[in-house]
mmCIF file of the C-alpha atoms, coordinates in Angstrom:
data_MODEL
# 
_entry.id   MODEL 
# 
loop_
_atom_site.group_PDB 
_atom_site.id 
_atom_site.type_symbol 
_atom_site.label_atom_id 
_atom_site.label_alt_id 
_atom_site.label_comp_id 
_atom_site.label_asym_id 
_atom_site.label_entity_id 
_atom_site.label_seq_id 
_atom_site.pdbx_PDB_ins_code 
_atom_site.Cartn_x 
_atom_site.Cartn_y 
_atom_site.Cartn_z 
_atom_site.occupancy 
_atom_site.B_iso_or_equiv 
_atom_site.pdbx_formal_charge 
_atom_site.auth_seq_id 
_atom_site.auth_comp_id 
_atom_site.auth_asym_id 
_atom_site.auth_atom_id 
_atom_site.pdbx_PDB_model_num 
ATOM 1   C CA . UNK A 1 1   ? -11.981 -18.002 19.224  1.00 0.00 ? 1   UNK A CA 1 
ATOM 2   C CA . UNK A 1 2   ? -13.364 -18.676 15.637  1.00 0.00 ? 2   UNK A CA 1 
ATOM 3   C CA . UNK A 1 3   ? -15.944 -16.857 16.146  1.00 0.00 ? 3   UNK A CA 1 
ATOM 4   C CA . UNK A 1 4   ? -14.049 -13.772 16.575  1.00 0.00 ? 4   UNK A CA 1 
ATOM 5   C CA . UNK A 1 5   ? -11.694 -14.698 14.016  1.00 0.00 ? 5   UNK A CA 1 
ATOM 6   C CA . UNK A 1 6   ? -14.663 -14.828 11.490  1.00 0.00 ? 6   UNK A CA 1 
ATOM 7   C CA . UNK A 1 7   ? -15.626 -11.219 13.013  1.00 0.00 ? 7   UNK A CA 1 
ATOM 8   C CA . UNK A 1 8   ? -12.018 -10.010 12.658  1.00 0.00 ? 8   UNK A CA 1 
ATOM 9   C CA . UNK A 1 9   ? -12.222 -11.020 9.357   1.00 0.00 ? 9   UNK A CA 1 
ATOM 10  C CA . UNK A 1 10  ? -15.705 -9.527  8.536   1.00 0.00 ? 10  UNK A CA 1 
ATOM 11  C CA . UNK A 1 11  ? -13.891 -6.597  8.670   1.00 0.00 ? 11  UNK A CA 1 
ATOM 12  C CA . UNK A 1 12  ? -12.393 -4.445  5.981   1.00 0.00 ? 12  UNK A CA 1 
ATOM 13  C CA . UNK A 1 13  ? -9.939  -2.335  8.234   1.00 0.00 ? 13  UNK A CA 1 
ATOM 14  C CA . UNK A 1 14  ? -8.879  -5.187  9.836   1.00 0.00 ? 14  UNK A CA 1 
ATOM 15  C CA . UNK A 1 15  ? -8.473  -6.864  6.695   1.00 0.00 ? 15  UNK A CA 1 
ATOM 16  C CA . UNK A 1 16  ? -6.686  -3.933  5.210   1.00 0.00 ? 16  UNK A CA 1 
ATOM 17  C CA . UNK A 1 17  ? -4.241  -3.531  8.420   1.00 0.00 ? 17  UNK A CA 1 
ATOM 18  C CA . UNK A 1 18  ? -3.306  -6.899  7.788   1.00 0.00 ? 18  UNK A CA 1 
ATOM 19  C CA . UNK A 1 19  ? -2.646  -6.954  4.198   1.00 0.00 ? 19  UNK A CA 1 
ATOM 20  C CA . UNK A 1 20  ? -1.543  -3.243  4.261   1.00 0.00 ? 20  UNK A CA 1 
ATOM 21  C CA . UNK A 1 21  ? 1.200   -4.650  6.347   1.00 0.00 ? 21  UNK A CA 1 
ATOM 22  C CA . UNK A 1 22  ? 2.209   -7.222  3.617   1.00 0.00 ? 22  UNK A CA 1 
ATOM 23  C CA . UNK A 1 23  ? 2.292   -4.599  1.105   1.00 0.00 ? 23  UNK A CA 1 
ATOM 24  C CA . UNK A 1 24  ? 4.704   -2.878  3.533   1.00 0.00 ? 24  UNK A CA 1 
ATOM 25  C CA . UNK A 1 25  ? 6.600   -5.693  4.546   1.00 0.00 ? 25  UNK A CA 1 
ATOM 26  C CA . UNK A 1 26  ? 7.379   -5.579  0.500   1.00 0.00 ? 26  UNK A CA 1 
ATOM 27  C CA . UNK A 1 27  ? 7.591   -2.234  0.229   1.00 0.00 ? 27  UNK A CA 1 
ATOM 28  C CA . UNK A 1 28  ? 10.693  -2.473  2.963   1.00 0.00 ? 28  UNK A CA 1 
ATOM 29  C CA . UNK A 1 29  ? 12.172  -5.559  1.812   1.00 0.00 ? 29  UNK A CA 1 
ATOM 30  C CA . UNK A 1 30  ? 12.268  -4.621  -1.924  1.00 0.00 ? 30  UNK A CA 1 
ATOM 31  C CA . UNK A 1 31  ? 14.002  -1.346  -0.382  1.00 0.00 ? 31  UNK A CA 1 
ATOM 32  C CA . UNK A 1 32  ? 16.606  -3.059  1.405   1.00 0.00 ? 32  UNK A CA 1 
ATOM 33  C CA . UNK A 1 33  ? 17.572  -5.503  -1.232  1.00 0.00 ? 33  UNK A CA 1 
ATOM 34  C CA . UNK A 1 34  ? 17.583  -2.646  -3.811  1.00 0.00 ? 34  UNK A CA 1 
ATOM 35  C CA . UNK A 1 35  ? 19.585  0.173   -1.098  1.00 0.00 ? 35  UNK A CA 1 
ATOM 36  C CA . UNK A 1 36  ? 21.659  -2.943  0.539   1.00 0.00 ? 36  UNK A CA 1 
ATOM 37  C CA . UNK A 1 37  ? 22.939  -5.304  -1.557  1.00 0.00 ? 37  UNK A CA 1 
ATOM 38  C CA . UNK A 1 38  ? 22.959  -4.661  -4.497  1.00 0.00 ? 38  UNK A CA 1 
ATOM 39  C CA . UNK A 1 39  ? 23.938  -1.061  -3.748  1.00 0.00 ? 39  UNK A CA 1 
ATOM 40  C CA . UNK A 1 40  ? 21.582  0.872   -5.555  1.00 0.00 ? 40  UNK A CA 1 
ATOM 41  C CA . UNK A 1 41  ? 20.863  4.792   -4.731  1.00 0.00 ? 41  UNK A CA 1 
ATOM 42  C CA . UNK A 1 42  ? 18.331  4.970   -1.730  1.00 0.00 ? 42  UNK A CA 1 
ATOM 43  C CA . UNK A 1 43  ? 16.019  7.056   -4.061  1.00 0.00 ? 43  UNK A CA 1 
ATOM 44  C CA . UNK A 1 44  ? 15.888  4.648   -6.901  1.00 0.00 ? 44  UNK A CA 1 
ATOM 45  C CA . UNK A 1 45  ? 15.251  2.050   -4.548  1.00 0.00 ? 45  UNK A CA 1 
ATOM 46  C CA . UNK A 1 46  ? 12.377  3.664   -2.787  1.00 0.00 ? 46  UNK A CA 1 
ATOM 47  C CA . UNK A 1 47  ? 10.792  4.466   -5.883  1.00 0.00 ? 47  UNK A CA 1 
ATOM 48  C CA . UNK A 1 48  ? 11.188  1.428   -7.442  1.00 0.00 ? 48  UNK A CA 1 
ATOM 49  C CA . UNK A 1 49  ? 10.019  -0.736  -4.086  1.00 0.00 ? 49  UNK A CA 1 
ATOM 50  C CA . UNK A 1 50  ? 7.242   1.612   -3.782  1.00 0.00 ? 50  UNK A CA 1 
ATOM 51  C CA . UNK A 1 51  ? 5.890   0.694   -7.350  1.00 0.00 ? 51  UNK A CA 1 
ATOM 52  C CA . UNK A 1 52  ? 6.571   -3.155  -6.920  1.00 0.00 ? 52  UNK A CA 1 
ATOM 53  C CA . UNK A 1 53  ? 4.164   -2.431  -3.444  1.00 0.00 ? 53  UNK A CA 1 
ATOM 54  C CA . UNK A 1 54  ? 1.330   -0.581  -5.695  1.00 0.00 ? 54  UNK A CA 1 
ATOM 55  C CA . UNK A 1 55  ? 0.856   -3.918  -7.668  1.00 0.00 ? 55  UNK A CA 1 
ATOM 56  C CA . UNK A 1 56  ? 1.226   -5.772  -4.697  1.00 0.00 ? 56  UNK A CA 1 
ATOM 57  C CA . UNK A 1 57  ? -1.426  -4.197  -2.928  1.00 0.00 ? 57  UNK A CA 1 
ATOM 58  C CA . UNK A 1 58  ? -3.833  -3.535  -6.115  1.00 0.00 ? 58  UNK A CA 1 
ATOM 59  C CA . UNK A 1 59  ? -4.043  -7.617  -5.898  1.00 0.00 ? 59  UNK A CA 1 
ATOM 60  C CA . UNK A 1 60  ? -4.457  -7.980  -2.157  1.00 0.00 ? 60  UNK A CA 1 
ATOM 61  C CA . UNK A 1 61  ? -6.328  -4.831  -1.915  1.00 0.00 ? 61  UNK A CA 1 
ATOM 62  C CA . UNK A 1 62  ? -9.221  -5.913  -5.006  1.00 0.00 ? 62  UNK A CA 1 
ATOM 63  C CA . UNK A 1 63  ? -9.224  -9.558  -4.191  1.00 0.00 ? 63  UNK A CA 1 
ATOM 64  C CA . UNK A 1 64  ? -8.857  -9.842  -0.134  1.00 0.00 ? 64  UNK A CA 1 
ATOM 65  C CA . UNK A 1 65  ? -9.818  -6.618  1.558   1.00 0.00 ? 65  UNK A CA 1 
ATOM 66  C CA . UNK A 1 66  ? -12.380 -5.105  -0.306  1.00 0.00 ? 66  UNK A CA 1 
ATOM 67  C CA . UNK A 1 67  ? -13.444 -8.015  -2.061  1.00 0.00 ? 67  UNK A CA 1 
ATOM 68  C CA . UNK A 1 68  ? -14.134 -6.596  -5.326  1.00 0.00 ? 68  UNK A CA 1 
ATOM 69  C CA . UNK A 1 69  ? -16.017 -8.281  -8.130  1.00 0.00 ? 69  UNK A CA 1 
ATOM 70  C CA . UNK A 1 70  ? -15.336 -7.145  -11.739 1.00 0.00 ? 70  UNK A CA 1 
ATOM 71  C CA . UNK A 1 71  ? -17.756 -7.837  -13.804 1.00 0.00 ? 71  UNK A CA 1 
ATOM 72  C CA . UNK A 1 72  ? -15.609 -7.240  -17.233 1.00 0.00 ? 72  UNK A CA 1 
ATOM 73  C CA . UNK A 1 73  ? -12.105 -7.034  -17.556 1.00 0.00 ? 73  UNK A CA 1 
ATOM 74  C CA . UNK A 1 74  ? -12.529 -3.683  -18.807 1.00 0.00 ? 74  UNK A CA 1 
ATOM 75  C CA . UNK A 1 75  ? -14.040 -2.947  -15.263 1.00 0.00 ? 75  UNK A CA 1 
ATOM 76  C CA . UNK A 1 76  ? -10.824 -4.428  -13.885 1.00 0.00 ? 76  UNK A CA 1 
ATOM 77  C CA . UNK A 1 77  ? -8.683  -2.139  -15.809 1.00 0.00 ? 77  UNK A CA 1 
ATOM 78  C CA . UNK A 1 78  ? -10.753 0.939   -14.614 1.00 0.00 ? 78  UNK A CA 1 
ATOM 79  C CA . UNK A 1 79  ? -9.922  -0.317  -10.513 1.00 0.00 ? 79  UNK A CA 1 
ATOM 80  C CA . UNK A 1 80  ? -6.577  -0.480  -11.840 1.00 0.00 ? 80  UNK A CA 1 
ATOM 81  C CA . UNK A 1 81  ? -6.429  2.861   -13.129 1.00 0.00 ? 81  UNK A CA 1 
ATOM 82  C CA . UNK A 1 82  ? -7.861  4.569   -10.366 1.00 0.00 ? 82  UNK A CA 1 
ATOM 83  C CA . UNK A 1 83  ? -5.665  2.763   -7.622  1.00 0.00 ? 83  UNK A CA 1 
ATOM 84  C CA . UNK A 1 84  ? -2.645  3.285   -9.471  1.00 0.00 ? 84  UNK A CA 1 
ATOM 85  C CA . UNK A 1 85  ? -3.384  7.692   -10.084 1.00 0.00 ? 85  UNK A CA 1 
ATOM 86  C CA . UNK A 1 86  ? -4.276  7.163   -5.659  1.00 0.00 ? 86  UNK A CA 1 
ATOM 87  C CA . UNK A 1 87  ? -1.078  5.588   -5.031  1.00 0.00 ? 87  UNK A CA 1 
ATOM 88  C CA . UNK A 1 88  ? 0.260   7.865   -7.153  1.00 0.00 ? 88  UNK A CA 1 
ATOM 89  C CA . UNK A 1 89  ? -0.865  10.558  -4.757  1.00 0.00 ? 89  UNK A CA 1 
ATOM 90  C CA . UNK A 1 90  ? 0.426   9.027   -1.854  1.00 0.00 ? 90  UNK A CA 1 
ATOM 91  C CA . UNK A 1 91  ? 3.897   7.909   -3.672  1.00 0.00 ? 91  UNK A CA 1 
ATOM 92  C CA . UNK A 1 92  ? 4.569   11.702  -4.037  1.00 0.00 ? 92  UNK A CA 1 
ATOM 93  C CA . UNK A 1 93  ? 4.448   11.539  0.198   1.00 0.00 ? 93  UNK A CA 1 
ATOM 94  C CA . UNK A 1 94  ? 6.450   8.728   0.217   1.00 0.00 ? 94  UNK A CA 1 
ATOM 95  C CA . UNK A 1 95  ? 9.126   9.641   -2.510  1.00 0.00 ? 95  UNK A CA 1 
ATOM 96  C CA . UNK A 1 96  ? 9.356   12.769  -1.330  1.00 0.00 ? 96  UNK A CA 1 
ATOM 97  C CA . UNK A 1 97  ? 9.155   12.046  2.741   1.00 0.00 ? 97  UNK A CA 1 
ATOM 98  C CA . UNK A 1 98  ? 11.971  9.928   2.427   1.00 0.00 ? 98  UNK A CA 1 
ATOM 99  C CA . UNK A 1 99  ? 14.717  12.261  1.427   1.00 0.00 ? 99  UNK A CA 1 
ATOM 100 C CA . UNK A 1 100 ? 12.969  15.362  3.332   1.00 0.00 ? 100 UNK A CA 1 
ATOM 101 C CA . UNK A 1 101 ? 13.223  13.194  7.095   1.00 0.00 ? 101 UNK A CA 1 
ATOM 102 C CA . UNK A 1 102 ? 16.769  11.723  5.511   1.00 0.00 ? 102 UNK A CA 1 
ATOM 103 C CA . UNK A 1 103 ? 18.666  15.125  4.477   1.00 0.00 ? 103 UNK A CA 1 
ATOM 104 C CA . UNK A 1 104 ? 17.316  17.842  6.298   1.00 0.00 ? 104 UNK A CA 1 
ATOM 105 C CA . UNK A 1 105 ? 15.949  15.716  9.703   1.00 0.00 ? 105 UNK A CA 1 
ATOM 106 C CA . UNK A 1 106 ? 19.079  13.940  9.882   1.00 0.00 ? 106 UNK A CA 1 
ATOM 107 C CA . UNK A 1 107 ? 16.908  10.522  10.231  1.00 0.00 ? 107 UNK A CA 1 
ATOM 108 C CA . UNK A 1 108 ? 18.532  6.975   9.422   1.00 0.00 ? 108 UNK A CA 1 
ATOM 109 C CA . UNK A 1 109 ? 16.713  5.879   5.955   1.00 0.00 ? 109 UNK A CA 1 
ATOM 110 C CA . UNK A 1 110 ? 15.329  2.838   7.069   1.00 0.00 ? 110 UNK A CA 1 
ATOM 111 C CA . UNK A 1 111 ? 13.300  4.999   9.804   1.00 0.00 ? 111 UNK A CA 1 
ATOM 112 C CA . UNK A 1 112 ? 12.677  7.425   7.412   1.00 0.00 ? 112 UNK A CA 1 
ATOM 113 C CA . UNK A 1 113 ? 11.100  4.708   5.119   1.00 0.00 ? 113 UNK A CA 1 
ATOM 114 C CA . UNK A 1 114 ? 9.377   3.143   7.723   1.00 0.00 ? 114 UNK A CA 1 
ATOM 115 C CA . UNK A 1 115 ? 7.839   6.332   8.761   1.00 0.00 ? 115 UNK A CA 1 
ATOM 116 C CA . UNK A 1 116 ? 6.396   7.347   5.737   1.00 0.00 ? 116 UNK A CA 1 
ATOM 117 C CA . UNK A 1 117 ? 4.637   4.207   5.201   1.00 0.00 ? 117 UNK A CA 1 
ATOM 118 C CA . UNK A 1 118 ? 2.759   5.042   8.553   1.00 0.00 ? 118 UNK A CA 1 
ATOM 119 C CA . UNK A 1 119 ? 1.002   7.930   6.909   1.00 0.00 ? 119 UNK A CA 1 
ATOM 120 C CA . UNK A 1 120 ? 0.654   6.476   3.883   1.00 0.00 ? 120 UNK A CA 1 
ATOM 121 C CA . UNK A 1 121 ? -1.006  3.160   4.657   1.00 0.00 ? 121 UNK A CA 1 
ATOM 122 C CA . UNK A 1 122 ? -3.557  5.022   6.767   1.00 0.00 ? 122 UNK A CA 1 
ATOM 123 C CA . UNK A 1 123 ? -4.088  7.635   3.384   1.00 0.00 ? 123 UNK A CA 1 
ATOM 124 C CA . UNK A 1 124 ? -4.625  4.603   0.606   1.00 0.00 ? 124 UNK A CA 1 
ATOM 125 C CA . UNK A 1 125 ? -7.260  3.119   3.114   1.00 0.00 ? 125 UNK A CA 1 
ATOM 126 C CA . UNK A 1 126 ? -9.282  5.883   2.500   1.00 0.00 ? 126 UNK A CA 1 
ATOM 127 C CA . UNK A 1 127 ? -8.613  6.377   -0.943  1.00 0.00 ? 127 UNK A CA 1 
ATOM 128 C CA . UNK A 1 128 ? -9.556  2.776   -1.639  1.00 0.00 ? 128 UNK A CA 1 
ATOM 129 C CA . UNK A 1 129 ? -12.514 2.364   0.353   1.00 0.00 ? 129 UNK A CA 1 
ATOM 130 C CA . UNK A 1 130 ? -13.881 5.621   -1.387  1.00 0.00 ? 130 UNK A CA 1 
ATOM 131 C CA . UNK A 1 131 ? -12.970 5.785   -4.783  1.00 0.00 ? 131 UNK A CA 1 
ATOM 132 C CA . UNK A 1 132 ? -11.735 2.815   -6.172  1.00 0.00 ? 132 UNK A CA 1 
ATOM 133 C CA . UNK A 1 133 ? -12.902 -0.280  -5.130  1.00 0.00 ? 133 UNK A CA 1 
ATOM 134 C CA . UNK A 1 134 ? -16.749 0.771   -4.499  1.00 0.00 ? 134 UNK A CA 1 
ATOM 135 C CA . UNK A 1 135 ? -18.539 -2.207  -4.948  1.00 0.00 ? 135 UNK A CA 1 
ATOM 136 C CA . UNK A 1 136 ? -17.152 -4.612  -2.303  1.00 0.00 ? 136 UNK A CA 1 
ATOM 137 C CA . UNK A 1 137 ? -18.489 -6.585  -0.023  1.00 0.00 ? 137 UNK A CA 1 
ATOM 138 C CA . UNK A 1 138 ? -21.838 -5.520  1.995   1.00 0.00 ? 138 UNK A CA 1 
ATOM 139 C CA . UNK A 1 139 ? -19.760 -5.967  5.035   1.00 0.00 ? 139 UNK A CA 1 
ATOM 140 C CA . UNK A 1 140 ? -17.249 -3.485  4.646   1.00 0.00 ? 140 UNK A CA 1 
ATOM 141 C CA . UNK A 1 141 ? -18.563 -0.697  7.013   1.00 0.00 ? 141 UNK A CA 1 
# 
């Protein structure tokens, strides 16, 4: 059993799947206290619960999954930079796949949200792995 827990953990994507879900898991939560609660307008909440989840996952994402080693902070900034403009890419999906499923599918906004995050949790794997966080581990095939 350790042994394949080592393995699992060997493993970038199944590294990423598992902190890609934490970054989710905030994503959602930050949504629902924003939308819920304290009654703020579903779109401001997603947008704002989306950029709490970039920095989020920028952390998890340099430190944990692709194990990235800065060697200035300068270099750290750069990583930063470049995650940030491919979340931005995939924050135009999710900012803009909200409303789209909510007012013209008809869908409830919590499935909405959640189904967005399917498409873009598989997009900022591959946006990561290739252009931002380069120089990770020797195991991340």
């Amino acid at each position: 059993m350790l042994n394949l827990i080592k393995k699992l953990y060997y493993d970038s994507r199944i590294r990423y799947l598992f902190f890609g879900g934490l970054t989710t898991l905030v994503n959602i939560v930050v949504f629902g206290i924003l939308e819920g609660p304290l009654g703020i307008d579903y779109k401001i909440s997603n947008f704002f619960s989306v950029a709490i989840a970039i920095c989020f996952a920028f952390v998890v994402n340099k430190l944990y999954v692709f194990q990235s080693k800065s060697k200035t902070f300068g270099d750290t900034v750069q990583e930063f930079i470049k995650f940030v403009l491919g979340r931005l890419v995939t924050m135009v999906v999710e900012v803009g796949g909200v409303p789209f499923c909510v007012e013209l599918l008809g869908q409830p906004k919590m499935v909405a949200k959640i189904e967005t995050q399917v498409i873009v949790v598989i997009v900022n794997y591959f946006i990561s792995k290739l252009f931002v966080f380069k120089s990770g581990s020797e195991q991340d095939k």
